[in-house]
C-alpha positions in Angstrom: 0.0 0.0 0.0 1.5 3.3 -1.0 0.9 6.9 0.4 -0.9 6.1 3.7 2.8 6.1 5.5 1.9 2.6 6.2 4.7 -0.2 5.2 3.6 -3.4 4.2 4.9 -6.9 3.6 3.7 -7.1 0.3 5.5 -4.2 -0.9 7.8 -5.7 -3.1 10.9 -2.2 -2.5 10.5 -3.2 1.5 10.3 -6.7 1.4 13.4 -7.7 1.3 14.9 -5.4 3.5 12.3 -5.7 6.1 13.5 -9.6 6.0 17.3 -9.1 6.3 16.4 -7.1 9.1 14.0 -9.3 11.2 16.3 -12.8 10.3 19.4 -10.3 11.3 17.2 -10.2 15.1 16.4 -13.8 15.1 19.8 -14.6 14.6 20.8 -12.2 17.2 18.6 -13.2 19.4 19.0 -17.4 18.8 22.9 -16.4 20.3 22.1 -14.5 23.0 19.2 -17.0 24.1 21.9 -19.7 23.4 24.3 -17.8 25.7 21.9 -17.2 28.4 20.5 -20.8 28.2 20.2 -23.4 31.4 23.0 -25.0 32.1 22.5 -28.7 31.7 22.2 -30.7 34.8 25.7 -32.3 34.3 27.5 -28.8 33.5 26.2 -27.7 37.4 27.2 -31.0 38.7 30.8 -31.6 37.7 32.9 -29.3 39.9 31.2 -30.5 43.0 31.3 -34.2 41.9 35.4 -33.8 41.3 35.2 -32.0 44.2 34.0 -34.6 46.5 35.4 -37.5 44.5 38.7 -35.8 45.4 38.1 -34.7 49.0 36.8 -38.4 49.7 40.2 -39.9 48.5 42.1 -37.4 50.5 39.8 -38.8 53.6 40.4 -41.9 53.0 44.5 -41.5 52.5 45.0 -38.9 55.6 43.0 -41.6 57.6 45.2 -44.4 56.9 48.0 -42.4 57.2 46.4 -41.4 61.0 46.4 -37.5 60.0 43.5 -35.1 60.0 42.3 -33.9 56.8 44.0 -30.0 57.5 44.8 -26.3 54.9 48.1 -26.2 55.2 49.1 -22.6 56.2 45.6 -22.0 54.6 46.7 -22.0 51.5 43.7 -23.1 49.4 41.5 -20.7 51.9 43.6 -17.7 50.8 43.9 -18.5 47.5 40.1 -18.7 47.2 39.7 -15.4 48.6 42.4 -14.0 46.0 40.6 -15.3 43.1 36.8 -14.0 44.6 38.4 -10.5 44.4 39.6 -11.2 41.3 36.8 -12.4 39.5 34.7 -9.6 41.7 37.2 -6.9 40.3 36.2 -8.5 36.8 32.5 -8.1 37.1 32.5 -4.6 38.2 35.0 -3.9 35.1 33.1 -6.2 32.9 29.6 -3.9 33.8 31.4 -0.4 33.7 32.8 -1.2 30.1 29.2 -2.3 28.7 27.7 0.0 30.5 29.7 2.6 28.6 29.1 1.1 25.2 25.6 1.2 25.5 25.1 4.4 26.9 27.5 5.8 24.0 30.3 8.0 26.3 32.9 7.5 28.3 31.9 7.3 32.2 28.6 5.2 31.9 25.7 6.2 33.7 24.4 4.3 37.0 21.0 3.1 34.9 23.2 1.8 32.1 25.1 -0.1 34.7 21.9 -1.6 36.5 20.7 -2.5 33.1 23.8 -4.4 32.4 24.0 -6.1 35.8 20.8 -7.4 35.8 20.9 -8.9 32.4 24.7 -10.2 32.5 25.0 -10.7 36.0 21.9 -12.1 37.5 21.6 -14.3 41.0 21.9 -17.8 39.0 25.4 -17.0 36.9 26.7 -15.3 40.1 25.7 -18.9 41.8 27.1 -21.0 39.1 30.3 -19.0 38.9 31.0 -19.1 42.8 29.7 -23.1 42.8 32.6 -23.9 40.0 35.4 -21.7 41.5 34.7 -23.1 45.1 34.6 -26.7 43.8 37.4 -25.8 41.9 39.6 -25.4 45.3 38.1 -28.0 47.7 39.4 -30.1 45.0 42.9 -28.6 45.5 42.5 -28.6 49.5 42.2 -32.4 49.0 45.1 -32.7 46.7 47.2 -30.9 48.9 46.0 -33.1 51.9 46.8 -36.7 48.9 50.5 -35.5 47.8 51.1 -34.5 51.4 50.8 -38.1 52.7 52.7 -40.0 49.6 55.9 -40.6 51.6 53.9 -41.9 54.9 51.7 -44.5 52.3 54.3 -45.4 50.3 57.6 -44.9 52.7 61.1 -45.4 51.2 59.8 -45.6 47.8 61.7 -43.5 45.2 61.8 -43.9 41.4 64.5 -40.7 40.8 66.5 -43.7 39.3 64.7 -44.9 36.7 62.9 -41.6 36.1 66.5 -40.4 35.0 68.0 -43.5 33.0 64.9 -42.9 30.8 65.7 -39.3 30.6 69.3 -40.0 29.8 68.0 -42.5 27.3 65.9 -40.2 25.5 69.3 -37.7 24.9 72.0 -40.2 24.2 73.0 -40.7 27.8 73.2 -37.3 28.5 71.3 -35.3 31.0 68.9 -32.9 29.8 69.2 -30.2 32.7 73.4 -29.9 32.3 72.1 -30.0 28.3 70.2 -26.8 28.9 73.0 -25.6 31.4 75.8 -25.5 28.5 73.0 -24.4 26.2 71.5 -21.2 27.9 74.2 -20.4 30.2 73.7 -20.5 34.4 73.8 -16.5 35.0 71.0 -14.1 34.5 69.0 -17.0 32.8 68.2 -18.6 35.8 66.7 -16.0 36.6 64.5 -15.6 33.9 63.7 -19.2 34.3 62.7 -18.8 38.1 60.1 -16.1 36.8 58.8 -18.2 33.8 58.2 -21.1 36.7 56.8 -19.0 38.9 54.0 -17.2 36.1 52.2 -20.8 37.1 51.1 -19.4 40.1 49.4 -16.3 38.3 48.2 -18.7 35.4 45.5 -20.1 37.6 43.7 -17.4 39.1 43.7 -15.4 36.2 43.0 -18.0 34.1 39.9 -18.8 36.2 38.7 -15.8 36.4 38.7 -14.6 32.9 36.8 -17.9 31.7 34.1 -17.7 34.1 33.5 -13.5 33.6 34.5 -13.3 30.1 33.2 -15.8 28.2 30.4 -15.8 26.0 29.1 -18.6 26.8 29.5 -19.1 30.4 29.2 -23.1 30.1 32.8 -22.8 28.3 34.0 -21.1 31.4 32.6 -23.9 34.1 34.1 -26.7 31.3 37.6 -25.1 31.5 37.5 -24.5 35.4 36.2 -28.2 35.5 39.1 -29.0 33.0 41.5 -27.8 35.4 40.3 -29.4 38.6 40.6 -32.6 36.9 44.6 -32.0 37.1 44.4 -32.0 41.0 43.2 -35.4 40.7 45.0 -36.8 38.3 48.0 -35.2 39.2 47.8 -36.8 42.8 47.3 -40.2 41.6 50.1 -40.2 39.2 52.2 -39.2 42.6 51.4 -42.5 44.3 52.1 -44.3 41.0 55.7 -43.3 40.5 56.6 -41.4 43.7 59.7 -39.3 43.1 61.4 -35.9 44.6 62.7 -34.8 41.4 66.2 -34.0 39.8 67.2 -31.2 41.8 66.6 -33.4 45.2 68.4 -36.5 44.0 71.1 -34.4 42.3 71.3 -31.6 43.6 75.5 -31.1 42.4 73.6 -30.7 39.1 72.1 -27.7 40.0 74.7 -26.5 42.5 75.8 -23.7 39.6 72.8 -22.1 39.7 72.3 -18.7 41.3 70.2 -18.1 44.4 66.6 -17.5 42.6 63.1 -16.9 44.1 63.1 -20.6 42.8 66.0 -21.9 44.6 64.7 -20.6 47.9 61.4 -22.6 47.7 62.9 -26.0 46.9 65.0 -25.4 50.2 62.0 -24.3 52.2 60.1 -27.3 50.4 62.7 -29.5 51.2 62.8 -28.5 54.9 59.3 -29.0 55.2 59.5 -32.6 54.0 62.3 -33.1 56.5 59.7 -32.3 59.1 57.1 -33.9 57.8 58.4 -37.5 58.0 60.4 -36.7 61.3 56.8 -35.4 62.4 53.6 -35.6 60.6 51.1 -34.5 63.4 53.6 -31.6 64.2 54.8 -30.9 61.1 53.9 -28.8 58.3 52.6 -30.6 55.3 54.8 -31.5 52.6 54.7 -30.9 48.9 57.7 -33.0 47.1 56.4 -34.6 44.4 58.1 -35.0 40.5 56.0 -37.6 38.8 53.9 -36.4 36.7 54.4 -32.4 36.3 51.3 -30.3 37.3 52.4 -27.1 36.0 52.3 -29.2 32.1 49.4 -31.0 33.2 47.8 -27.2 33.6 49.6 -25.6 30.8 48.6 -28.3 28.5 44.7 -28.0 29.6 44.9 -24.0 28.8 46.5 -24.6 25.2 43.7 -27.5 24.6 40.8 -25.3 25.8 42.5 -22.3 23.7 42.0 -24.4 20.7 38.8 -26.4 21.4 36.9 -23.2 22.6 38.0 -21.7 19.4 39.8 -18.2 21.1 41.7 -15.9 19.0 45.2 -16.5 17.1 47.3 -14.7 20.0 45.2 -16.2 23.0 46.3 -19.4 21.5 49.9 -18.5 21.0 50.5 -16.8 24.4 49.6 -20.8 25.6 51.9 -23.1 24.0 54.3 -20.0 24.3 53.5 -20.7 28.4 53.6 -23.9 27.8 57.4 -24.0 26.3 58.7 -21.3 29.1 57.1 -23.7 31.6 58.6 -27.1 30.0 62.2 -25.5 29.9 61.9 -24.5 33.4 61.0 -27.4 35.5 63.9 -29.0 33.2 66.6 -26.4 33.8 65.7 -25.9 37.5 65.8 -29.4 38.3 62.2 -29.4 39.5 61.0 -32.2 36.6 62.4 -35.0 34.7 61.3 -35.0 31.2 59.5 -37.9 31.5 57.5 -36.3 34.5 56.5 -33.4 32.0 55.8 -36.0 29.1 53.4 -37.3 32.0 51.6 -34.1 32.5 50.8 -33.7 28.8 48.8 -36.8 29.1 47.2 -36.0 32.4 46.1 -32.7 30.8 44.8 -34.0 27.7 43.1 -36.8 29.9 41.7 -33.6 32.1 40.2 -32.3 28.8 38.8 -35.5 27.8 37.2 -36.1 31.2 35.6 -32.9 31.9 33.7 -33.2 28.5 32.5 -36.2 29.5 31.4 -34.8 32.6 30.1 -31.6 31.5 28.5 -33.1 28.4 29.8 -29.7 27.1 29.4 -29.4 23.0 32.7 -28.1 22.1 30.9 -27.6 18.4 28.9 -24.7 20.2 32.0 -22.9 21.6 33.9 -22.8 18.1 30.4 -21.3 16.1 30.7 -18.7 18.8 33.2 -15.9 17.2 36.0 -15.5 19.9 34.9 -12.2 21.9 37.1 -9.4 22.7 38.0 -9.4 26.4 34.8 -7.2 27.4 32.6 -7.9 24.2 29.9 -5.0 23.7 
């Protein structure tokens, strides 16, 4: 109909148009309904099942070992507490940003930022996002309290030996750490090795965080966290497999060259705590001595897996296996890891991937239609 101001369907110049435009709004809509959905059942039970499937082994170990299940110098508390601020900081950051883009200037106003709170950030994805990060370290209180009680379960067992004849095999007879000693030198690189080993410790929280604030679907973020708890697990069984102390512990005139590092300082105060450990368990603090298989690759490996299976941008997925090789080179150099250990925690992380899929029943065909968002999408 033409001249009454009135736009019809039928008119064959707004047809078309008027089409792109509302299958342009059921597209948008079909991915933010898709982002927004339910979780399935399974994706809200994982954590806490890993969780208590860990916690219950760690029961079980600590009470044949006659210890109480304990936080040793409250780690795991604090380091909860760290990444709730974190991923607290993240929220607020996450609504100021949005709020800004959608009320077009720079310092958003306060109804833009209730707007964007109560659509992004409602009670139910606030009580899935603490559920997965609070799962995430009950299952590391428990690992701490497994690898802790190795050396009581499995006393005067040791596999440094072997770990390092198949080391030596695997480089001609040589040993890989005085390998990478000759190679990169023993000055200022150790250093810079100390701080690549160390960035593990950052790796986690912020990992965390950003997957469970940041992504667009948030059922990626609980798979990943999931992903990652898995390691605890698997990481302390593969401990009472092949129980070990590492190169730098079985020999340590290796490593004797290297200069005092932030590093070196915590495999004496590691050591030390071992030492009173075995003298004292009930007394003692806990110990955390353990080579086979390496957690830091087990984690690494997980973050360059989900990286590529959650389909995140080019750099994302570079900055990980560039982790990843830093990481590797590190526990090698520093005498923390034999290669074989690290070789073990590629396979525990891609087993932690496999796992939490399974658990989650999360469709990693959905994450990689998604396009990769910037860090605060609009």
């Amino acid at each position: 109909m033409r001249g009454s101001g009135v736009i019809t369907m039928s008119d064959p110049k707004t047809k078309a148009p008027i089409a792109s435009v509302l299958a342009r709004t059921h597209r948008g809509a079909a991915r933010s309904a898709d982002r927004g959905r339910a979780p399935h059942p399974r994706m809200l039970a994982a954590g806490p099942l890993v969780a208590v499937a860990t916690m219950a082994a760690a029961l079980i170990c600590t009470g044949a070992a006659g210890l109480p299940l304990r936080d040793p110098d409250h780690v795991a508390g604090r380091r909860l507490l760290i990444v709730f601020a974190l991923v607290g900081a993240l929220v607020a950051l996450d609504v100021v940003v949005r709020g800004a883009r959608r009320s077009g200037r720079r310092w958003p106003s306060l109804a833009a930022m209730r707007s964007v709170r109560q659509e992004r950030w409602t009670a139910h994805r606030g009580l899935l996002v603490a559920s997965a990060l609070i799962s995430f370290y009950i299952t590391y209180l428990a690992y701490r309290n497994l690898k802790s009680v190795v050396p009581l379960l499995r006393p005067g067992e040791l596999f440094d030996r072997q770990l390092a004849e198949v080391d030596r095999s695997l480089f001609g007879g040589n040993d890989p750490a005085v390998l990478l000693h000759d190679v990169l030198g023993t000055g200022v690189q150790a250093h810079f090795m100390s701080g690549a080993y160390m960035l593990f410790f950052a790796f986690i929280p912020g990992t965390l965080a950003f997957a469970l604030v940041f992504s667009r679907d948030l059922q990626a973020g609980v798979f990943y966290v999931t992903a990652q708890s898995l390691n605890w697990l698997l990481g302390a069984a593969s401990y009472f497999l092949l129980p070990s102390l590492g190169p730098v512990y079985a020999e340590p005139g290796v490593f004797s060259n290297l200069p005092a590092s932030t590093v070196t300082q915590l495999q004496e105060l590691l050591m030390d705590q071992r030492l009173d450990f075995i003298r004292d368990p009930v007394a003692g603090s806990a110990q955390s001595i353990a080579a086979f298989s390496s957690l830091h690759i087990s984690i690494f490996f997980t973050g360059v897996l989900a990286a590529h299976l959650l389909g995140l941008g080019r750099h994302m997925r570079i900055s990980a296996w560039v982790l990843l090789g830093l990481t590797t080179a590190s526990t090698i150099y520093l005498g923390w890891h034999y290669v074989v250990d690290d070789i073990g925690g590629v396979v525990l992380g891609a087993m932690a991937v496999a796992l939490a899929k399974a658990l989650t029943g999360y469709d990693l065909r959905t994450a990689r239609r998604v396009p990769s968002p910037n860090p605060i999408p609009a």
